[in-house]
Structures are given as structure tokens and as C-alpha cells.
N, C-alpha and C positions, 0 to 999 in steps of 0.2 A: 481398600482405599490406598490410593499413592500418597508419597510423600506430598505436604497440603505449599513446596516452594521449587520451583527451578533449583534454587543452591542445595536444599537437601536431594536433591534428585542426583543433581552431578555429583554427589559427593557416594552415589552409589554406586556397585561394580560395573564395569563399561556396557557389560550384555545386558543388564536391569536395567540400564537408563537408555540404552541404544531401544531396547524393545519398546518403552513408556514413550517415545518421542519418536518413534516411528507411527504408531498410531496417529499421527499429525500427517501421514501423508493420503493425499486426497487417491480416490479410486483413478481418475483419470492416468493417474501417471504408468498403472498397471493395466489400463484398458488400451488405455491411446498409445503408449509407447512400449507396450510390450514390458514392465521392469519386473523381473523375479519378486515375486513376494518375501523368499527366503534371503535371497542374498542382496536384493537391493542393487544390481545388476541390470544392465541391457545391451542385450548381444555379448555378454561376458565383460565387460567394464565394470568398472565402480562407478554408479549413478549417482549417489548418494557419500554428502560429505557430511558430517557431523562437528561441529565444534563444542563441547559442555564439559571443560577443564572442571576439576572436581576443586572448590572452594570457590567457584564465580556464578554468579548470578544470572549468568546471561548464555542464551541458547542460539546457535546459528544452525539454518542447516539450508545446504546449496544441493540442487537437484540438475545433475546435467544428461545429456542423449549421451554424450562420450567425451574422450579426453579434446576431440578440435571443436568443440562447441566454446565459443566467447565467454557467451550470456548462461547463465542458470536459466531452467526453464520454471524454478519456484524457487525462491529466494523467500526464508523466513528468519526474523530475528525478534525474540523474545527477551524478556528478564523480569526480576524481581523489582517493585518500587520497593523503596524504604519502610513501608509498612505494611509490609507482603501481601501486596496485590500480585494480578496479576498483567504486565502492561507489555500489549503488540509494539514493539518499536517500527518494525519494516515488514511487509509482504508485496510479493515482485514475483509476477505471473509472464513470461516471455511466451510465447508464439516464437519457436525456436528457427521455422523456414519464411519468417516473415522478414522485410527488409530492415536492415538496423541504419538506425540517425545516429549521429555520435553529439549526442547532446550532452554524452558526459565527458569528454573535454572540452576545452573552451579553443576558439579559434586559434591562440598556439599548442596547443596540446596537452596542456594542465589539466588536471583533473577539475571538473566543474562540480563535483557534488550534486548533479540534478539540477544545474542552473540556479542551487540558493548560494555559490561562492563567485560566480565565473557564469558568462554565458559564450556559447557556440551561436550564434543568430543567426547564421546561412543554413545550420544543422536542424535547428529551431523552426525556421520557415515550413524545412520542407517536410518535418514530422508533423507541422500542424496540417499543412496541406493534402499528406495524408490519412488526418482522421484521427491522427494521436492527439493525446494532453500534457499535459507540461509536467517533465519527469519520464515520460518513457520512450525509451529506446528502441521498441519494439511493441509491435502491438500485440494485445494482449491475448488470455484465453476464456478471456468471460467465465471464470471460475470461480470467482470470491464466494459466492452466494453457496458455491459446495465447501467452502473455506468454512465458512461462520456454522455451523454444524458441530462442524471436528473442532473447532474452537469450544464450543461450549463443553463439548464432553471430554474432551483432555480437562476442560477448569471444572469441570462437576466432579471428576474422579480424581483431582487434589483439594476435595472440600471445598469449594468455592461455591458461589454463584452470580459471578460476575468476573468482566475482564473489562482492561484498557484499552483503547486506541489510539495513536496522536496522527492525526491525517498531515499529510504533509503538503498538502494542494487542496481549494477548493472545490474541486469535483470529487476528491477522496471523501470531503466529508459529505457531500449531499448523496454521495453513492452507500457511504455508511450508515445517513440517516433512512437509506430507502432499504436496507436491511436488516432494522429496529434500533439503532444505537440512539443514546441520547446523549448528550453535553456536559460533563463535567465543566470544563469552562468554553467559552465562545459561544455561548445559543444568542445570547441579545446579539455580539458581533453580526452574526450570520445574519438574524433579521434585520440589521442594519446595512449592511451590503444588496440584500435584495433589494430594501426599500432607496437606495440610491442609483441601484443600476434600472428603476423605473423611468419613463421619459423625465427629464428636469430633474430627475436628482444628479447629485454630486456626479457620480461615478457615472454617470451616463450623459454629462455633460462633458467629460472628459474623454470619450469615446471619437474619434477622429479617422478618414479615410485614409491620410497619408501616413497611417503604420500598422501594420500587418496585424499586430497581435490585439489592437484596440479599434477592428473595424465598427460602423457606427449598430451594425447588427448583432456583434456579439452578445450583449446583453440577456439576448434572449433563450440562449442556451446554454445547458451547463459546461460545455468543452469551451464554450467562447468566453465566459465570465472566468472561467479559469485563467484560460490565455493572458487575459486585459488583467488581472492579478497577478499573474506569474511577470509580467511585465513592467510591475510598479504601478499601477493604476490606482492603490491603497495610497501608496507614499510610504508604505513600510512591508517589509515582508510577510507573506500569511503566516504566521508563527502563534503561539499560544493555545492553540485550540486542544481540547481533550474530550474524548468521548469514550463511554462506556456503553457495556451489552449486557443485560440481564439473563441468567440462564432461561429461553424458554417465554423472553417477554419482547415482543413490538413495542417501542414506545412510540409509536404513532408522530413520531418527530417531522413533520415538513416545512422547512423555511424557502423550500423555492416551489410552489405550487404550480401546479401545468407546465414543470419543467421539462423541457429536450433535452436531447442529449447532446 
């Protein structure tokens, strides 16, 4: 068994902890882009960056093709809560030859944080237009579902049986609850938003032609109901939500039934 926290881990020698949190990397990245198993390399670069300063709680690790790639093409950041859980902060899957929006500055060039400080709305339009959700830069590699796997068995073999999540968009969380997680907090939220964005409710009365991200059909899909939230459609930002994954269990969670995508 591993150390049962992220901070006792960091606080172990760099090749013990580098090896423990390599095992978090998905076979793709060794199939699809060629990366050394040994060295964590491709084409002779350093792919693989590590952050897990010994005394801190928190785990980053950025996975790029080479030093002129922008974007990571897996972006993970981890850490301990206060009562040594274990909680996903961020996972970010790029499609590295696909075209990038720059939704993360805002139309002067500030950092927008994923459109929750600042929005880009010309960068905006035309990630929705094509195909993206609110928050990515790039489209993605349909890999989560090999993600939550390697998730569980890094948290079984620190004594656990269970981990965090905090979705940071409404399609994050219906994508999490369609691979078993359930709600620490926001599950009534969720069913309140479905049951609004029905004809006549609230949030579907608010649905109008004249703005892109709240057209009157969005409703009906989960990229679209994202949109029209990411938008302010709420009147407050999608924030609070938490969800957790049981080792080994579906929770059979659906708050958006017969959804699209």
C-alpha cells in the first residue's frame, strides 16, 4: 500500500513519488503519441512535467508533444481536502492538432480563467460553433472514461474508496454522472435546472433568438444548456457543485434523461 495522502506522498524521495503518480498516466499517451514508458519522453523531449513540492498537498502534472506545443495535452491537478480525501480539482484533455479559440483571454488579452473572471465572446461564438463547451480551448480526446479507471486504482492503493470531483460546467457534471459519480452537493440544483429548462419553465422561458449562446433550442442538449449557463442564464454562476466516485460503483445518477449531447 502507498502512502493513504498526496502530502505524505510528496514528502517522499522524488523517484518514489515521480513513479506513484506516473501510474496516473493514461495508456493513450504511449500508444497514440509514441511517450517512452522509461523516460517519459517523446522524440527525446521532456513530455511530462511534475509539480508535488514535498510539504504540499497538491499534485499537478502537464503532459506536452514538445517544448512549441501551447496547450498540454492532459492537464491534471489534484490535492488533499482538509479531512484527507481525496479531491480532483482540474482534468483538461487537448486534442493537440485541433484548432485553438482563445477563450482564455478575454477580448483585451487578460487572462479569463475559462470565462468564470472575463469573457472573450467573438472566441466564444466560434468554439461553440464548433462543437466545443464552455471552457475548452480545444477539442477534446474523448478520454475521461479511460481517466476514471486509473482514478480509482491510484485511490484504492492509497487505502481509500472513494474520490472527489468539483465540475466546473454543467456538462462536466452530467458527463460525470454518466460515469457513475454521485453528488456530494448540487443533486436537487441539477434536478432543478432540468425541470426549468422544460417548455415554460423558468430557464426556458429565458431562452431567446437574439443571442447566440441562449438559442430557443438549446435546452434540449447538454452542450446547449451548458452554453445558456455559462452565459448567466442562472443569474449566478454554476459554482457549488461536488461529486463523488465510489471505488467499483455506478451510482446510477441521471438528472438529464434522453439527454444529447
Amino acid at each position: 500500500m502507498w502512502p493513504n495522502s498526496i502530502r505524505e506522498i510528496n514528502d517522499l524521495p522524488d523517484a518514489e513519488k515521480r513513479a506513484i503518480y506516473t501510474t496516473l498516466l493514461p495508456d493513450w499517451l504511449f500508444t497514440t503519441y509514441n511517450m517512452d514508458r522509461e523516460t517519459l519522453t517523446i522524440n527525446g523531449q521532456v513530455a511530462v512535467r511534475f509539480r508535488y513540492p514535498s510539504g504540499s498537498r497538491a499534485l499537478e502534472i502537464s503532459v506536452k508533444r514538445g517544448p512549441a506545443d501551447a496547450d498540454p495535452m492532459l492537464y491534471l491537478n489534484m490535492a488533499d481536502t482538509f479531512n484527507n480525501q481525496l479531491l480532483v480539482l482540474l482534468v483538461v484533455v487537448n486534442d493537440p492538432d485541433s484548432e485553438r479559440f482563445n477563450i482564455d483571454v478575454d477580448e483585451h488579452g487578460n487572462p479569463s480563467h475559462l470565462g468564470t473572471v472575463g469573457r472573450n465572446l467573438s472566441a466564444e461564438e466560434s468554439a461553440l460553433k464548433a462543437g466545443l463547451a464552455p471552457g475548452q480551448i480545444r477539442k477534446g480526446l474523448r478520454s475521461f472514461r479511460h481517466a476514471v479507471p486509473l482514478f480509482e486504482e491510484f485511490v484504492h492503493s492509497m487505502g481509500h474508496d472513494m474520490f472527489l470531483i468539483e465540475p466546473l460546467a454543467y456538462h462536466n457534471a452530467i458527463v460525470f454522472e454518466r460515469y457513475g459519480f454521485n453528488y456530494m452537493r448540487g443533486h436537487q440544483e441539477m434536478i432543478r435546472i432540468n425541470k426549468e429548462f422544460q417548455p415554460d419553465g423558468e430557464l426556458h422561458l429565458k431562452l431567446t433568438p437574439d443571442r447566440i449562446f441562449r438559442q430557443p433550442d438549446r435546452w434540449k442538449t447538454i452542450r446547449g444548456r451548458s452554453w445558456a449557463i455559462h452565459d448567466g442564464i442562472l443569474g449566478h454562476p454554476f459554482t457549488g457543485f461536488q461529486m463523488y466516485k465510489r471505488i467499483g460503483v455506478d451510482a446510477g445518477v441521471n438528472t438529464f434523461p434522453d439527454a444529447r449531447w
